[in-house]
C-alpha positions in Angstrom: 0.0 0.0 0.0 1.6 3.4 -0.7 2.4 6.1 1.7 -0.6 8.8 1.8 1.1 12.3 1.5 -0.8 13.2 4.9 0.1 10.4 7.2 1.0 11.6 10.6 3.1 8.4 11.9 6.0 9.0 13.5 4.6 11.8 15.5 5.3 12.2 19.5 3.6 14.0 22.1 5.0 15.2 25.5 3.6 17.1 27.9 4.7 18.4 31.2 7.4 16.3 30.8 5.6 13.1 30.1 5.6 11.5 27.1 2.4 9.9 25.7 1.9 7.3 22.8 -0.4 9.7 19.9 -3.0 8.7 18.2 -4.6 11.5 16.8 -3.6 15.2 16.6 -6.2 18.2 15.9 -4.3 21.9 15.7 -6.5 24.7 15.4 -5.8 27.8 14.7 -7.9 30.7 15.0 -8.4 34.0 14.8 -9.7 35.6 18.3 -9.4 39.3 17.4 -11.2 38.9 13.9 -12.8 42.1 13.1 -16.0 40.5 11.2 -19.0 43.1 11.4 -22.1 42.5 13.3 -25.2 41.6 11.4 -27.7 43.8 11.9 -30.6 43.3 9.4 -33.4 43.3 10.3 -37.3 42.3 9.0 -38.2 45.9 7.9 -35.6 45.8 4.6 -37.1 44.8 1.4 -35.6 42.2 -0.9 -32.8 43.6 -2.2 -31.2 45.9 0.4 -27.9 46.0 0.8 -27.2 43.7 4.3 -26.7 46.1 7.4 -24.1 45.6 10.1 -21.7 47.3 12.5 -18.5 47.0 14.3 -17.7 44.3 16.9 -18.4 45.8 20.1 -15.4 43.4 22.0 -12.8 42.3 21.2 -10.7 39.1 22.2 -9.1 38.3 25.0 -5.3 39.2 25.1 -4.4 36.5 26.7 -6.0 33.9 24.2 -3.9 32.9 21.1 -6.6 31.5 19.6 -4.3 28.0 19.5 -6.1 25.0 20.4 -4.5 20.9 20.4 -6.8 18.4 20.9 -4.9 14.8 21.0 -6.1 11.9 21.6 -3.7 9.1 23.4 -2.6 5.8 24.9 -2.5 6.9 28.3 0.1 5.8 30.8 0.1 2.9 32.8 -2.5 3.9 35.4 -5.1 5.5 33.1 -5.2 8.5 34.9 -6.4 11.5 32.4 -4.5 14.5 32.0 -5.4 17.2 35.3 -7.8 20.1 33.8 -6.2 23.3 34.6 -2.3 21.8 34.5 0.4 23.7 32.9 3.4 22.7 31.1 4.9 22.5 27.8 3.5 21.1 24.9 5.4 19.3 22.4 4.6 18.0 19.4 7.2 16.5 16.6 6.7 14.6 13.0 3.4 15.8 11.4 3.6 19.3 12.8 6.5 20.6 15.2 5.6 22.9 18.0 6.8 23.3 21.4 4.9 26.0 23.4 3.5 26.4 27.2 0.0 25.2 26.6 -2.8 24.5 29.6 -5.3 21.5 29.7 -8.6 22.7 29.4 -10.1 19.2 29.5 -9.2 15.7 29.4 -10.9 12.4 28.8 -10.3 8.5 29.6 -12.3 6.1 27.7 -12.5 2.4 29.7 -14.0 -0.3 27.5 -13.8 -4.0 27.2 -11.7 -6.0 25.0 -10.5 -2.1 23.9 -7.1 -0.3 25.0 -7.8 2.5 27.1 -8.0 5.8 25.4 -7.5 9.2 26.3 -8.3 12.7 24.5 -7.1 15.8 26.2 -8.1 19.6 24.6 -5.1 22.6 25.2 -5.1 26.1 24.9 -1.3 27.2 23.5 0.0 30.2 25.3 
């Protein structure tokens, strides 16, 4: 079978100093300060009118870069998930390369019979 252009293997995930077998990795990257009007039509135009809007009253959050990981794992011996809240560094190598301090903002075990255990933990990236 040939090699997909796409394929993630060889990838590695550490966080925190722990290094976790990957199954999965979802980066997302968006924009938290985008400056997209307001729409503001409303049922009084006709059919035709040009679409009404306005500025964005707030804006994003400084602190948010609007970088989010989601991975899902093999977790550790143990199957304990990841701590919500925990900070460390994230690190990611093969697909993608990144290494940035990144928080858990949840985390996920998944127990099931004649399965492995699973776990899935989401991370905002300072």
């Amino acid at each position: 079978m040939p090699a997909t252009p796409h394929d993630g293997s060889g990838s590695t995930f550490t966080f925190a100093g722990v290094v976790y077998t990957v199954t999965n990795i979802t980066y997302t990257v968006a924009d938290n300060n985008a400056t997209d009007n307001i729409d503001v039509s409303h049922l009084g135009q006709t059919a035709g009118s040009t679409v009404l809007t306005m500025s964005r009253p707030l804006k994003g959050s400084a602190g948010d870069t609007g970088k989010e990981v989601t991975i899902d794992y093999l977790p550790n011996a143990g199957a304990t998930p990841i701590a919500q809240g925990v900070t460390g560094t994230l690190v990611i190598t093969g697909g993608i390369t990144l290494s940035a301090a990144a928080t858990c903002r949840s985390s996920t075990i998944t127990l099931a019979t004649n399965d492995s255990n699973k776990g899935s933990a989401s991370f905002q990236v300072a």
